[in-house]
Structures are given as C-alpha cells and as structure tokens.
C-alpha positions as CSV (number, residue, x, y, z in Angstrom):
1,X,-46.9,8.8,-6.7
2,X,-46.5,12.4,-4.8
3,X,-46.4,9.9,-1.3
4,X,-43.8,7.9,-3.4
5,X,-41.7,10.8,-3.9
6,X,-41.7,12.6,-0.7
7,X,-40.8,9.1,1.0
8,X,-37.8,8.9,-1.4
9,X,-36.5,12.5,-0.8
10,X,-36.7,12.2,2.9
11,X,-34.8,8.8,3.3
12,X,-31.8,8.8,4.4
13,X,-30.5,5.1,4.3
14,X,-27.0,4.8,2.9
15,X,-26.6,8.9,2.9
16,X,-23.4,7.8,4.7
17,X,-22.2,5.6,2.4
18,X,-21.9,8.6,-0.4
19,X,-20.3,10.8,1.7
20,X,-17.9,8.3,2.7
21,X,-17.5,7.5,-1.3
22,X,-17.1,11.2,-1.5
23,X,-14.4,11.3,1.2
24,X,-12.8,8.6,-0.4
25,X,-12.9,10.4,-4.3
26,X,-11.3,14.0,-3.0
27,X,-8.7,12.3,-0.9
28,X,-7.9,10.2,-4.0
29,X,-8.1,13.3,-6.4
30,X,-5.6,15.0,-4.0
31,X,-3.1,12.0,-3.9
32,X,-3.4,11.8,-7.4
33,X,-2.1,15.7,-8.1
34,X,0.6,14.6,-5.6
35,X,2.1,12.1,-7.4
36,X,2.1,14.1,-10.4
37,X,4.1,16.9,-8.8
38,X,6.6,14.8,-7.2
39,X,6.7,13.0,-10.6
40,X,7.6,16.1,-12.6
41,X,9.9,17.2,-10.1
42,X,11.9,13.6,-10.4
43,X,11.6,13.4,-14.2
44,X,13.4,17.5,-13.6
45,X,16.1,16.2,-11.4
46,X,16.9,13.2,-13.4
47,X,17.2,15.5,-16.5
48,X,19.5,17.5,-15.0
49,X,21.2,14.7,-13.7
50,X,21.5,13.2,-16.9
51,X,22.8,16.4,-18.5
52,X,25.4,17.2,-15.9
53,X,26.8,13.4,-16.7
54,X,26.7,14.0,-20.4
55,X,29.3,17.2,-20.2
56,X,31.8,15.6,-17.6
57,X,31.8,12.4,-19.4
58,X,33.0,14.6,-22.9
C-alpha cells in the first residue's frame, strides 16, 4: 500500500490536463465578471436613456 501511494503522488500523467482545465476556469471566471460590468453599465445607460425620452416626450 505505502509503494501504492508514493507511485500515485509522484505521477504525473494528465498534470497538464488540470492545469489547462485551470487556465480554462480563471479565464472564464474573468470573462464572466466582464460581461457583468459591461451589462450594468448598458442596463445604466438605457435607464438614462429611457428617462431622458420620458421628460421630452411630456
């Protein structure tokens, strides 16, 4: 069993594939909280849009 274990801590087959996966996760995670920002800053301008339309059209 100790054999067993020390085999599976030092192999490193598909290591890269996590990283990659990893890589893949934080780029995601960053696209994601970009889309939100440029989403509340659209949902602000359309507000304001909206708004300034309501008072010229009384």
């Amino acid at each position: 069993m100790k054999q067993f274990l020390i085999r599976f801590w030092k192999e490193t087959d598909g290591q890269d594939l996590v990283e990659y996966a990893l890589i893949v996760a934080a780029i995601a995670l960053g696209l994601i909280a970009a889309v939100r920002g440029v989403t509340t800053a659209l949902n602000s301008l359309y507000e304001s849009i909206t708004a300034a339309l309501a008072l010229t059209g009384q």
